[in-house]
SEDO-486992 format. One record per residue (C-alpha): x, y, z. Coordinates in steps of 0.5 Angstrom, whole numbers. Layout:
% residues N
pt X->X, Y->Y, Z->Z
...
***
This chain:
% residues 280
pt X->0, Y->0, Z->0
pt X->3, Y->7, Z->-2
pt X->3, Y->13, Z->3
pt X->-2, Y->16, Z->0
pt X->-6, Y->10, Z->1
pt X->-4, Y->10, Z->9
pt X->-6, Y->16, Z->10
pt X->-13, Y->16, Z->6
pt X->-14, Y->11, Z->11
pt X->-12, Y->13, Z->17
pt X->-16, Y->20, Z->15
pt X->-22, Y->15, Z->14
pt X->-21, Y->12, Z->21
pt X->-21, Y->19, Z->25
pt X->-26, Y->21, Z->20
pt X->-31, Y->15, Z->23
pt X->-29, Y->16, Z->30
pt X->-29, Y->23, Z->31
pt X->-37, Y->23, Z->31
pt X->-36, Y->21, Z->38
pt X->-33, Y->28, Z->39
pt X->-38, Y->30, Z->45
pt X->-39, Y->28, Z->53
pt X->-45, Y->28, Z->56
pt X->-45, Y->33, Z->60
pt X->-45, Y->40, Z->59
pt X->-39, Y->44, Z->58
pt X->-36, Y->51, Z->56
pt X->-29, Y->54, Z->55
pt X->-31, Y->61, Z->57
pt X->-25, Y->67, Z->58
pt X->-26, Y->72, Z->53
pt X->-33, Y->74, Z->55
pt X->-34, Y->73, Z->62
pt X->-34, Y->81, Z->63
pt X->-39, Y->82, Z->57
pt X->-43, Y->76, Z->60
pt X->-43, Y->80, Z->68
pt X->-47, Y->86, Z->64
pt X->-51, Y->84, Z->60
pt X->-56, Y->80, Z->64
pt X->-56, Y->87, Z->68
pt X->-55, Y->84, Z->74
pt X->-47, Y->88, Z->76
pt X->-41, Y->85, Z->79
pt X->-43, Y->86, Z->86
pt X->-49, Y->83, Z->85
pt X->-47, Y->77, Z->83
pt X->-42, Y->76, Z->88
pt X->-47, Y->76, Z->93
pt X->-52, Y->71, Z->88
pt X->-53, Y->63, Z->91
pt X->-47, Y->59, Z->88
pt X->-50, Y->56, Z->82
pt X->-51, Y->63, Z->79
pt X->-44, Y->65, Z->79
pt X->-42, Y->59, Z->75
pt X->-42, Y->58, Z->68
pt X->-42, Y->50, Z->67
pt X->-37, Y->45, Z->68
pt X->-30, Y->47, Z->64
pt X->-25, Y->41, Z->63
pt X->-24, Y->34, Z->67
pt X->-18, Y->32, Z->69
pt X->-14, Y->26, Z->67
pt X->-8, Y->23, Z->71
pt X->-4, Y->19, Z->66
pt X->3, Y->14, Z->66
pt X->4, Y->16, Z->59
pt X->2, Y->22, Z->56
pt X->5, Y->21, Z->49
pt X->0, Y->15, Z->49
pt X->-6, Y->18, Z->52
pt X->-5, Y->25, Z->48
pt X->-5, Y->20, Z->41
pt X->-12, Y->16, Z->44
pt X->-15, Y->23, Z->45
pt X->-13, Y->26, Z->39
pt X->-12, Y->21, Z->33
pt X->-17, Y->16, Z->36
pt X->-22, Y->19, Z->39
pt X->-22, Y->26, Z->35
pt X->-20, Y->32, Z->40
pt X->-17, Y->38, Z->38
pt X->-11, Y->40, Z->43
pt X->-12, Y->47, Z->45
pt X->-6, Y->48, Z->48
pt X->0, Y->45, Z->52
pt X->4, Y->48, Z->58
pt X->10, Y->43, Z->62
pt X->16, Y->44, Z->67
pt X->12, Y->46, Z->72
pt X->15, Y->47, Z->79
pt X->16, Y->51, Z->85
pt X->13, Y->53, Z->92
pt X->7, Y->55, Z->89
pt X->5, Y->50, Z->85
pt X->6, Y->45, Z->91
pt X->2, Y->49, Z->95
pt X->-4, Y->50, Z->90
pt X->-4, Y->43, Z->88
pt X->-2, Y->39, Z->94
pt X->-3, Y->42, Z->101
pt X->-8, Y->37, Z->103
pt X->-4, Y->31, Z->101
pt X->2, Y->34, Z->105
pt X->-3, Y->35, Z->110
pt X->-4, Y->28, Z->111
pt X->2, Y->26, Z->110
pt X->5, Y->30, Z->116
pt X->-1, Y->28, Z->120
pt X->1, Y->20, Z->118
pt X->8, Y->22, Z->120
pt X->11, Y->19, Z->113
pt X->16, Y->22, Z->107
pt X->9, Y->26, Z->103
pt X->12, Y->21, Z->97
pt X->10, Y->14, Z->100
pt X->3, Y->17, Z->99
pt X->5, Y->19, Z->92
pt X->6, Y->27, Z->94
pt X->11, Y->29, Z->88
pt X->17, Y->34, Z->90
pt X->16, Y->39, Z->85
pt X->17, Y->46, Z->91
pt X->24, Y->44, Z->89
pt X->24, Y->41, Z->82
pt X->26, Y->34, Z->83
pt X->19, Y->32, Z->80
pt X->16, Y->36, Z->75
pt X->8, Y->37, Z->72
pt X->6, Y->37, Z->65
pt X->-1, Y->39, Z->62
pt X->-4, Y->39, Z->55
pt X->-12, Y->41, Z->55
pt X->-16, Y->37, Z->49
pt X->-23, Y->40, Z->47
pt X->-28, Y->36, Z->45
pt X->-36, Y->39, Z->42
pt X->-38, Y->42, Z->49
pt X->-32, Y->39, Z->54
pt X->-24, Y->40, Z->54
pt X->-21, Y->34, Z->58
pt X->-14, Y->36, Z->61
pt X->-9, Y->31, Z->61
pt X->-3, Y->31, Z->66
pt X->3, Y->28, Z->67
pt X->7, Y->27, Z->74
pt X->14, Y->26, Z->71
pt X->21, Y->26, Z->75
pt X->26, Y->32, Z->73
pt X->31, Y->27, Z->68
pt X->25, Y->24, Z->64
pt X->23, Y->28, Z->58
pt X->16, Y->31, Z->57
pt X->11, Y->27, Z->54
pt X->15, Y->21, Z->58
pt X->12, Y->14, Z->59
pt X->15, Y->13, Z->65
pt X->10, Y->17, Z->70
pt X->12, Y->19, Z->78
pt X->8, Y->15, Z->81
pt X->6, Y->7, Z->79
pt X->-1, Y->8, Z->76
pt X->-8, Y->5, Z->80
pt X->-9, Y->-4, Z->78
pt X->-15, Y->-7, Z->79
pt X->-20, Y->0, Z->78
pt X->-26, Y->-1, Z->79
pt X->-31, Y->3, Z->77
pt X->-34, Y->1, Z->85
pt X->-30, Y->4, Z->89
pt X->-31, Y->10, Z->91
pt X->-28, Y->17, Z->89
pt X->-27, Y->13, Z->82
pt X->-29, Y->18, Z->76
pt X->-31, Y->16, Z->69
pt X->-30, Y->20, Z->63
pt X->-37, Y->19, Z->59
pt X->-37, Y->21, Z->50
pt X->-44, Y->22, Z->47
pt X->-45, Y->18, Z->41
pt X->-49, Y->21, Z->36
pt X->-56, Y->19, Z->35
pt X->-55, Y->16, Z->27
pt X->-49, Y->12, Z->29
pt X->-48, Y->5, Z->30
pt X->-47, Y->4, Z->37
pt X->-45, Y->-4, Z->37
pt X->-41, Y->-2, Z->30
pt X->-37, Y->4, Z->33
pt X->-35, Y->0, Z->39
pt X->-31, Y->-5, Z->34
pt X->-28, Y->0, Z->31
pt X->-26, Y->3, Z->36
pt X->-24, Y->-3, Z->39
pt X->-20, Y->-5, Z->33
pt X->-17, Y->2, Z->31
pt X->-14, Y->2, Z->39
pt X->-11, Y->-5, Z->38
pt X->-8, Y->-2, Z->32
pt X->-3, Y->3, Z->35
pt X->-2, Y->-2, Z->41
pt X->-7, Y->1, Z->45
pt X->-9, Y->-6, Z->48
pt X->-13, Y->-5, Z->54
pt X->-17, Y->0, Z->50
pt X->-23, Y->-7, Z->51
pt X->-30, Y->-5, Z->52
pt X->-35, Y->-11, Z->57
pt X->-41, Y->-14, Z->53
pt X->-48, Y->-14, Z->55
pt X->-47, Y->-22, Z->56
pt X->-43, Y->-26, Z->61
pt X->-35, Y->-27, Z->59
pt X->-30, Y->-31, Z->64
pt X->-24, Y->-30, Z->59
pt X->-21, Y->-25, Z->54
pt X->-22, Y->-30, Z->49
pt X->-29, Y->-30, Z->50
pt X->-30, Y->-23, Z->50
pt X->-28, Y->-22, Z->43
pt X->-31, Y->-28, Z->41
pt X->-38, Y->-25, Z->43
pt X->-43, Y->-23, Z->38
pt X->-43, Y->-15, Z->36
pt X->-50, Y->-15, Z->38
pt X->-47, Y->-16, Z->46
pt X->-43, Y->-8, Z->45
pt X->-49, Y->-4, Z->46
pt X->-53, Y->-5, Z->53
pt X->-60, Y->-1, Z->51
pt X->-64, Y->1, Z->57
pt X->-72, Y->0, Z->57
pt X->-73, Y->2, Z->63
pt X->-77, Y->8, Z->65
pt X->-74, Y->12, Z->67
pt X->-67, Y->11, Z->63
pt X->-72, Y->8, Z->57
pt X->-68, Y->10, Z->51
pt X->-61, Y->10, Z->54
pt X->-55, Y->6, Z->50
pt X->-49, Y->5, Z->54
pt X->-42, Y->1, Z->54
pt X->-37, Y->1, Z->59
pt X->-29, Y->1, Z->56
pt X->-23, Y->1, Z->59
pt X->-18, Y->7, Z->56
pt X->-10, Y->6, Z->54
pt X->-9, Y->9, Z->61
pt X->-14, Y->3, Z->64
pt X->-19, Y->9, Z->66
pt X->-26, Y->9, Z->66
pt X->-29, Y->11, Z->60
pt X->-36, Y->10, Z->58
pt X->-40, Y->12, Z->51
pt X->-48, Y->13, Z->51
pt X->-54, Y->15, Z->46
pt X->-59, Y->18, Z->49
pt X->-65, Y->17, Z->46
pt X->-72, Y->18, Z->46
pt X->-75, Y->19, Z->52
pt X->-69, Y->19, Z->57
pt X->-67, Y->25, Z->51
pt X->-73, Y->28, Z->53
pt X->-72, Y->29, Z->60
pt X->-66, Y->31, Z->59
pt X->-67, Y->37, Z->55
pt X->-72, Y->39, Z->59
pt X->-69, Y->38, Z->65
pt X->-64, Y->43, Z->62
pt X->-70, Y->47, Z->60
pt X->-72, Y->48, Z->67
pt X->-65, Y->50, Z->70
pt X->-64, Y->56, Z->64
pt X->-72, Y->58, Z->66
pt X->-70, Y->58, Z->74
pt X->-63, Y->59, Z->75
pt X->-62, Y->67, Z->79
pt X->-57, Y->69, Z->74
***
């Protein structure tokens, strides 16, 4: 196959699955009108400082993503998944930073008696460990991925600062899911083997969605009929949901829906309800 040829496929593989390119919930990147925005609902500056809570936020902007190896990551984001880097800021390091991000973990340590890093705190108020970012923006999301990294490994590194989480699962508390929203007109059960066979092209093999039937073994899940991708939910009031959990190359927790129908539904209004509502 010529090079052209590789890249009108690879070109039609991002084309494919780029239509997942939203999350579900709501999201914006704000910045450059937030003083317009303060102004033209009439309500003034020192109004909003004194509005309930809700009223002075403006929706969720990013979720951040902890990750081992940030070039890998960054590829399944981007080039699998569709997202558009907005941008990447690295090196970052020094009192400042330590305080703002890991006070409570330095907290705890003291008060447990033990070196901040066996509870997996990094140096970085004197550089021995570094922080890398890169902001991802999806339709209506920005997913933030980070990389804590000894001084001495490039940026972009495979080799993260702490050892990463085994055994994630979903049940254990304080666990979060980054959750896509497929289009209405896609081919929920195809999408997941697409999306399954373009990750284990790039050797991303732990990118593995469950199936809607018993699995004992992985060869039995990838035995298992395409029709067992998609669990569609009948039941009220979730009726017209579709969904598959699916590990990410991190071993995070992702998860794809549809929302159709009646579940749709609820959800516009619901949204409706809080534009009529909320004290702006």
């Amino acid at each position: 196959m010529t090079d052209e040829a590789d890249n009108a496929t690879d070109m039609g593989r991002r084309t494919l699955l780029q239509t997942a390119g939203a999350a579900v919930v709501t999201g914006l990147v704000a910045g450059t009108t937030d003083a317009r925005a303060a102004t033209q609902d009439g309500m003034s500056s020192a109004a909003r400082d004194e509005a309930p809570l809700g009223a002075r936020l403006q929706g969720v902007q990013h979720f951040g993503l902890t990750v081992q190896n940030m070039e890998r990551a960054y590829q399944f984001y981007t080039e699998v998944l569709g997202g558009t880097e907005v941008f990447r800021h690295g090196d970052f390091q020094g009192d400042g930073v330590q305080n703002t991000l890991l006070a409570d973990q330095e907290i705890e340590a003291n008060a447990r008696g033990v070196n901040p890093r066996t509870i997996g705190v990094p140096d970085l108020r004197s550089g021995a460990q570094r922080l890398d970012v890169r902001f991802i923006q999806f339709d209506n999301m920005v997913l933030e991925l980070l990389q804590y990294r000894e001084a001495d490994q490039p940026m972009g590194a495979a080799k993260s600062f702490a050892e990463p989480l085994e055994h994630m699962s979903p049940a254990f508390p304080r666990m979060m899911h980054i959750c896509f929203y497929v289009r209405d007109d896609v081919d929920f059960n195809k999408f997941i083997a697409d999306l399954e066979a373009e990750s284990a092209r790039r050797g991303m093999n732990q990118v593995r969605a469950n199936r809607t039937i018993r699995v004992m073994t992985e060869a039995d899940r990838k035995a298992a009929p395409r029709s067992a991708n998609t669990n569609r939910v009948t039941a009220e009031p979730s009726n017209g949901w579709e969904l598959i959990y699916c590990k990410g190359p991190e071993g995070e927790q992702l998860e794809f829906v549809k929302a159709l129908g009646p579940v749709k539904q609820r959800f516009s209004e619901a949204l409706a309800k809080r534009q009529q509502t909320i004290v702006r």
